[in-house]
DSSP file (Angstrom, degrees, kcal/mol; ACC not computed):
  #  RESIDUE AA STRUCTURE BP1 BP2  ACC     N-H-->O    O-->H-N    N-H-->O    O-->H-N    TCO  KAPPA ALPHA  PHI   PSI    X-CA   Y-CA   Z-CA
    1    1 A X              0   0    0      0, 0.0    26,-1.8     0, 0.0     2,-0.5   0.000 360.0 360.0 360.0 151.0    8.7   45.7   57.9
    2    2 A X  B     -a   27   0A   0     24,-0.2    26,-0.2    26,-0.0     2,-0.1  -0.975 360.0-164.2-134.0 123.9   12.0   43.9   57.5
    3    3 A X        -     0   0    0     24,-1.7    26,-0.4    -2,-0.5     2,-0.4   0.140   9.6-143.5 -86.0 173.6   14.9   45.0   59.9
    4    4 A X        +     0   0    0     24,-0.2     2,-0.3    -2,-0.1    26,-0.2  -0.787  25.1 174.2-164.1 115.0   18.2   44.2   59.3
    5    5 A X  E     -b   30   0B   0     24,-2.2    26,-1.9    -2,-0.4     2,-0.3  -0.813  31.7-120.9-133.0 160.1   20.7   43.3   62.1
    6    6 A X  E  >  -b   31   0B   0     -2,-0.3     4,-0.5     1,-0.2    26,-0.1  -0.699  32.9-122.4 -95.9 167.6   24.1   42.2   63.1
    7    7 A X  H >> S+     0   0    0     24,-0.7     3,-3.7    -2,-0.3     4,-2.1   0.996 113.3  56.2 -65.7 -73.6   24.3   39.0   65.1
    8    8 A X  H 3> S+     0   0    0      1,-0.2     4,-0.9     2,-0.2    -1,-0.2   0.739 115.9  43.8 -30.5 -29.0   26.2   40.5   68.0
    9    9 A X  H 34 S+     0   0    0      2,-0.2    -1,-0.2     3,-0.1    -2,-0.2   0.747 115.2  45.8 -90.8 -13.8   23.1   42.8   68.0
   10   10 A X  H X< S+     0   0    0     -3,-3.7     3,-5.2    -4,-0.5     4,-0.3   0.853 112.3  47.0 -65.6 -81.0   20.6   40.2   67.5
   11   11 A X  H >< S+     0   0    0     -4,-2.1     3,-0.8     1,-0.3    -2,-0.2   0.890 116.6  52.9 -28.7 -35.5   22.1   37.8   70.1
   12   12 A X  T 3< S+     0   0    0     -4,-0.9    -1,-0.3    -5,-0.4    -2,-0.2   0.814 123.9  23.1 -78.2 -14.6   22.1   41.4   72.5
   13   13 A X  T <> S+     0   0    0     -3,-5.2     4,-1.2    -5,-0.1    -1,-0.3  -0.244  79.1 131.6-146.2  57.8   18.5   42.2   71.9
   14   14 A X  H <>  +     0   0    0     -3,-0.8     4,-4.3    -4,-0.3    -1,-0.1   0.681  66.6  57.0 -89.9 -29.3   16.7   39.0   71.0
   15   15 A X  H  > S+     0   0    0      2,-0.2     4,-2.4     3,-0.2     5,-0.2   0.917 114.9  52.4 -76.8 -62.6   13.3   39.0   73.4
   16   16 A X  H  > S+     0   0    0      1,-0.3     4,-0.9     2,-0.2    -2,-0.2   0.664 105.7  40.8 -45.8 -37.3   13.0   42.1   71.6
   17   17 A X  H  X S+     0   0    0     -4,-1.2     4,-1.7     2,-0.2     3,-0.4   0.862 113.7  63.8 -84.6 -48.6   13.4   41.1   67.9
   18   18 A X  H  X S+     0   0    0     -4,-4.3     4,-1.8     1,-0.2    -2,-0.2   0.921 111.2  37.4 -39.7 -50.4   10.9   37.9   69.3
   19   19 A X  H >X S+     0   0    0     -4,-2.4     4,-3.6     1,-0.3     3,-0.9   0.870 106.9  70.0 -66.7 -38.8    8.4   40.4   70.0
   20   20 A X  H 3X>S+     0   0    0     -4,-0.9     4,-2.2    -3,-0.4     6,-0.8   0.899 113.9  21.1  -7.5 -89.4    9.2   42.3   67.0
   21   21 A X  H 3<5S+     0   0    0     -4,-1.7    -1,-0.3     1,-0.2    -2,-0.2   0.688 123.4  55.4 -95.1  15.8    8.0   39.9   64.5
   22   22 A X  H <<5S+     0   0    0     -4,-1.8     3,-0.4    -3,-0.9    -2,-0.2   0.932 123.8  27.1 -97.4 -56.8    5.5   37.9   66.7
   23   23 A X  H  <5S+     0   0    0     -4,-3.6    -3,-0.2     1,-0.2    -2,-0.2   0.582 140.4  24.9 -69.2 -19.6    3.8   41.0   67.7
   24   24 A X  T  <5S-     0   0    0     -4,-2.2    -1,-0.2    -5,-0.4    -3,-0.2   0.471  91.3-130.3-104.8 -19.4    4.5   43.0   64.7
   25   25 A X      < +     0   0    0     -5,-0.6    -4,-0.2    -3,-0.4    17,-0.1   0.791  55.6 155.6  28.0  47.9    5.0   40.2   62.1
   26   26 A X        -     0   0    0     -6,-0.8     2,-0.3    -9,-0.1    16,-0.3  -0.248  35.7-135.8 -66.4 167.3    8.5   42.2   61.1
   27   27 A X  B     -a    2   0A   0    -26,-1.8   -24,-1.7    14,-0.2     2,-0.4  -0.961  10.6-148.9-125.7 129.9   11.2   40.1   59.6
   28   28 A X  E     - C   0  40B   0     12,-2.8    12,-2.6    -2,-0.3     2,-0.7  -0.951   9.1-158.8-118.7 152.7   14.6   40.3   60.5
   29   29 A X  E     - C   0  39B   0    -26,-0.4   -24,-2.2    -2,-0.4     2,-0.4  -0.778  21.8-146.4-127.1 117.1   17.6   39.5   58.2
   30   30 A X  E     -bC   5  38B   0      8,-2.5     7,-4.4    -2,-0.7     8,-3.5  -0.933  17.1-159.5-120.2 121.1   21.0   38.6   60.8
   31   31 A X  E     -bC   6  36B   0    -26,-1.9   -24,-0.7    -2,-0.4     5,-0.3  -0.472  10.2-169.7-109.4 164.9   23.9   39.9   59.0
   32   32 A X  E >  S- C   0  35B   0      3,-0.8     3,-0.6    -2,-0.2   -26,-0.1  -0.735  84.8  -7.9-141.5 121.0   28.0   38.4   59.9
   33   33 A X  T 3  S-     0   0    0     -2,-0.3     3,-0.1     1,-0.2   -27,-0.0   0.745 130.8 -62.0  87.9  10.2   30.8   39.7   58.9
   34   34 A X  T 3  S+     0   0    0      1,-0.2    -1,-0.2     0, 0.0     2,-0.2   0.487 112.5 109.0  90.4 -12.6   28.2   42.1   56.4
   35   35 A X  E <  S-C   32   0B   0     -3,-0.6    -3,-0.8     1,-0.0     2,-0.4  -0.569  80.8-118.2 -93.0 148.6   26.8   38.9   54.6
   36   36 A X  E     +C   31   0B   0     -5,-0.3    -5,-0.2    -2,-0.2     3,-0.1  -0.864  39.9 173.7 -90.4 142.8   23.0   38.1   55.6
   37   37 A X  E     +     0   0B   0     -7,-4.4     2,-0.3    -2,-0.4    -6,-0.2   0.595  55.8   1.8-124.5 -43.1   23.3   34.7   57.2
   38   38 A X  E     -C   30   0B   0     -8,-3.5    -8,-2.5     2,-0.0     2,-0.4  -0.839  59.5-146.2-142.8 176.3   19.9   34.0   58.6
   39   39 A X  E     -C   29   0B   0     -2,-0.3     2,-0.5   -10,-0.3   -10,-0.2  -0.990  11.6-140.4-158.5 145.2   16.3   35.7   58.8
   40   40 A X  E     +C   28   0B   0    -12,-2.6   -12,-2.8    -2,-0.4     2,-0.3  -0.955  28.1 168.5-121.8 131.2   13.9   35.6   61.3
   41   41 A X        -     0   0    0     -2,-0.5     2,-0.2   -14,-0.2   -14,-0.2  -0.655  37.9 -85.3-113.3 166.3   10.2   35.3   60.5
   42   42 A X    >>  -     0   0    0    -16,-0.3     4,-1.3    -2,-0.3     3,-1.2  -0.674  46.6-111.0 -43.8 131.7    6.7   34.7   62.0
   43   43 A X  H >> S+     0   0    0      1,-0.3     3,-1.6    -2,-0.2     4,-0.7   0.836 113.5  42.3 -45.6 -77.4    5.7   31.1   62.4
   44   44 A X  H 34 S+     0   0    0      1,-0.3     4,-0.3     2,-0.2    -1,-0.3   0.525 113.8  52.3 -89.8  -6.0    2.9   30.7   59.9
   45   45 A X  H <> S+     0   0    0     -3,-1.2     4,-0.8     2,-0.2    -1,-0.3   0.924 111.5  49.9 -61.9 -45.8    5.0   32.9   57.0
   46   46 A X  H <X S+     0   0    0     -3,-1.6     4,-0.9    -4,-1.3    -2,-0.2   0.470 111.6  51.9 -67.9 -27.9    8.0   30.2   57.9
   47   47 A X  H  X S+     0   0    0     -4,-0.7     4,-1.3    -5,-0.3    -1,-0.2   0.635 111.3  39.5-113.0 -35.9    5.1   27.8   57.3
   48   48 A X  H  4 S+     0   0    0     -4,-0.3    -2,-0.2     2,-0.1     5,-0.1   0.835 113.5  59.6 -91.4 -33.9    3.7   29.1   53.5
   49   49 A X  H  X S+     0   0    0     -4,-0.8     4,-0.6     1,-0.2    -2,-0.2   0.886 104.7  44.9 -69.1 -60.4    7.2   29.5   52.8
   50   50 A X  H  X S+     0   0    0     -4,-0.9     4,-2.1     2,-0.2    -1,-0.2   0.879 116.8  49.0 -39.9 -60.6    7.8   25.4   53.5
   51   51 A X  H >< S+     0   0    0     -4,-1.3     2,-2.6     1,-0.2     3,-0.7   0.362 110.2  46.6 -88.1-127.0    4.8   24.7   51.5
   52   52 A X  H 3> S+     0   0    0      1,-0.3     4,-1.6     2,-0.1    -1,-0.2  -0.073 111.4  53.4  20.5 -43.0    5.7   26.7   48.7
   53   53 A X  H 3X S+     0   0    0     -2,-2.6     4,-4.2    -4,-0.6    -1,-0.3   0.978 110.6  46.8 -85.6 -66.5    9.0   25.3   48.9
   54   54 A X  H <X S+     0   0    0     -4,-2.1     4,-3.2    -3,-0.7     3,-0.3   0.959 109.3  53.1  -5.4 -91.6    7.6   21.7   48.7
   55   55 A X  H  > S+     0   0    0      1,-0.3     4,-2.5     2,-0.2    -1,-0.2   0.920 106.3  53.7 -49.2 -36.6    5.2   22.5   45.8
   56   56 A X  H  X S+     0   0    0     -4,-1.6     4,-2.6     1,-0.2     5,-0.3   0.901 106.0  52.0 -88.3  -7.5    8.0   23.8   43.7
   57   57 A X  H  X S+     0   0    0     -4,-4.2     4,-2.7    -3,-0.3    -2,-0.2   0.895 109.1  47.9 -89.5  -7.6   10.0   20.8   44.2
   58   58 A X  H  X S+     0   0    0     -4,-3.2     4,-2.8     2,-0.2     5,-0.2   0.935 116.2  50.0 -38.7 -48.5    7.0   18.5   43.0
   59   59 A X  H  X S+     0   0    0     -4,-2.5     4,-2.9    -5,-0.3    -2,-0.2   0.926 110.9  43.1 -47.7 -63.6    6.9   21.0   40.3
   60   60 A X  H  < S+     0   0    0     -4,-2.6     4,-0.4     2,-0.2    -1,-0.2   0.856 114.0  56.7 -73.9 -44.0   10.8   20.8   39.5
   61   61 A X  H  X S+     0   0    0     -4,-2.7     4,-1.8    -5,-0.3     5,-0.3   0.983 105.6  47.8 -43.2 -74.2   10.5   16.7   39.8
   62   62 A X  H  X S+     0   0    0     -4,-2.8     4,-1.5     2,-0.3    -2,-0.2   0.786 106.3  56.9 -45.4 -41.3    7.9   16.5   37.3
   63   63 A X  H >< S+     0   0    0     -4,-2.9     2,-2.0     1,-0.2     3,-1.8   0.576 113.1  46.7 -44.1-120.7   10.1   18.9   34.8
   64   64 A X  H 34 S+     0   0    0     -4,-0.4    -2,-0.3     1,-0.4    -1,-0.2   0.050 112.1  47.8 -42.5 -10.0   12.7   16.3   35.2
   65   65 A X  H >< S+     0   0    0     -2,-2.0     3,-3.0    -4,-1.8     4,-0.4   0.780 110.7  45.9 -66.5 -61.8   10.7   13.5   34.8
   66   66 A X  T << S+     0   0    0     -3,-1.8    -2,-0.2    -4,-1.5    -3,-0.1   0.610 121.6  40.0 -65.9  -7.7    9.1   14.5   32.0
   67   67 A X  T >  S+     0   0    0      1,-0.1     3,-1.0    -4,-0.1    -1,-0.2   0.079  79.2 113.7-118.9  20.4   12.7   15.8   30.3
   68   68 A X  T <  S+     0   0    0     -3,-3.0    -2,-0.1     1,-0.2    -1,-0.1   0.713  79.4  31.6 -70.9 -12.7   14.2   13.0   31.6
   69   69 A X  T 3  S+     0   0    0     -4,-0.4     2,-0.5     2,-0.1    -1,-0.2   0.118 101.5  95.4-107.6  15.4   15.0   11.1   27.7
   70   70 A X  S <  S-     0   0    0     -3,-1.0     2,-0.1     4,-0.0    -3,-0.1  -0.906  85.1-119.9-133.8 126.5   15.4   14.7   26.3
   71   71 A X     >  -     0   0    0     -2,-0.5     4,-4.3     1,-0.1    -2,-0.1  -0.576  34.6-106.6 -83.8 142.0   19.6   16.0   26.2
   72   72 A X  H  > S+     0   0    0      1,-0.2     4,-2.0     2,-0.2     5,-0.2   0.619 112.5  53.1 -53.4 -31.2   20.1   19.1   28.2
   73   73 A X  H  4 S+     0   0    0      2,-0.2    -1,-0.2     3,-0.2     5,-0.2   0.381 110.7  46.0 -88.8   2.9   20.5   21.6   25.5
   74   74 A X  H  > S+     0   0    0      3,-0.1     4,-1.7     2,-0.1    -2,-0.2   0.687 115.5  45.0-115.3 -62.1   17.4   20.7   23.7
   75   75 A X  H  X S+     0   0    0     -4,-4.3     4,-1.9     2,-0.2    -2,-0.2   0.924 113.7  46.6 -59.5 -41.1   15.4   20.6   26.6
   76   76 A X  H  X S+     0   0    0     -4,-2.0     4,-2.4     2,-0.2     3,-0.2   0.981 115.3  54.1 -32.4 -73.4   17.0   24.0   28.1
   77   77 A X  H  > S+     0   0    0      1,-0.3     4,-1.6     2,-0.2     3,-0.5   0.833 111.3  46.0 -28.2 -77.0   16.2   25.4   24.1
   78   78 A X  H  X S+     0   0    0     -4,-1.7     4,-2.2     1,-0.3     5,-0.3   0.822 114.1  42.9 -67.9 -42.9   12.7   24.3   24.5
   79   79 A X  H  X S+     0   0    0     -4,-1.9     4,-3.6     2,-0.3    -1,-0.3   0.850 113.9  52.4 -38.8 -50.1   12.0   25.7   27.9
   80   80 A X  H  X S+     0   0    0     -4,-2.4     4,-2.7    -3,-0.5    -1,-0.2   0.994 109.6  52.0 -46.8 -77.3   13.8   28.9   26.9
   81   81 A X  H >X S+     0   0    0     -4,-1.6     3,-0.9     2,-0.2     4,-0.5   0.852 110.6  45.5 -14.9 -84.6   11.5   28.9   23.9
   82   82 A X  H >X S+     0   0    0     -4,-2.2     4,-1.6     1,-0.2     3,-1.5   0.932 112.6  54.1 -40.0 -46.9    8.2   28.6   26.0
   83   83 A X  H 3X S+     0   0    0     -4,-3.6     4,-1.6    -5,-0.3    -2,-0.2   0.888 107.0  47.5 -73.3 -23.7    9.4   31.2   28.4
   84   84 A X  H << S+     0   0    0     -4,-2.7    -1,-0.3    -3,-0.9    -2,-0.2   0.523 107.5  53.5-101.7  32.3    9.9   33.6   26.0
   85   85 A X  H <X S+     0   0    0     -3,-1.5     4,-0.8    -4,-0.5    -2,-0.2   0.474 117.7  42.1 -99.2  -1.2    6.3   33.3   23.8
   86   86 A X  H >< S+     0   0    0     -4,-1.6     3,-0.6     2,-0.2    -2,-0.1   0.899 109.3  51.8-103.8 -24.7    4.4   33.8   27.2
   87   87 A X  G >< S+     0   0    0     -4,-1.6     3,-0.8    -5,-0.2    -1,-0.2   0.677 114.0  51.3 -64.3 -31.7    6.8   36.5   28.1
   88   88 A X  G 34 S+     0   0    0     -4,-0.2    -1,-0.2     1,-0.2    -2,-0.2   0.762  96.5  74.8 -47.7 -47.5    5.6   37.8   24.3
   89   89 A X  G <<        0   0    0     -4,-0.8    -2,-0.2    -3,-0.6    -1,-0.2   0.423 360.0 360.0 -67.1 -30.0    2.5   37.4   25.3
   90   90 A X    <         0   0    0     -3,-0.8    -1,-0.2    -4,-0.0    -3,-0.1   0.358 360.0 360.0-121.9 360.0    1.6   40.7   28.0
């Protein structure tokens, strides 16, 4: 479940929201000013999340290697182009 909180209500009830997503594995979204600012997660979510994060920027290096000789509107063109035959495709 994902919760949704203001900071003053965070900061006021914080042992609670710990248990909250260590016991519960909740997520909470810490709002200021109405904006979400931060989110609090479970350790090993925070942790797939990282490596995820990690793997797409191997990913996004290796695009940019590999379009690195290639002018930005021709390489955009062909990416666009790929994404929409696979998007064609189901």
């Amino acid at each position: 479940m994902i919760t949704e909180v203001n900071a003053v209500n965070f900061r006021q009830n914080l042992g609670e929201m710990l248990n909250q997503v260590q016991y519960r594995n909740d997520s909470i979204v810490i709002s200021k000013d109405g904006k979400p600012v931060a989110a609090l997660v479970d350790a090993e979510l925070f942790g797939r999340i990282r490596r995820m994060r990690e793997r797409f920027d191997q990913l996004t290096g290796r695009i940019a290697e590999a379009f690195a000789d290639v002018p930005a509107d021709e390489g955009l063109a062909a990416i666009d182009a790929l994404v929409a035959d696979e998007r064609g495709k189901r």
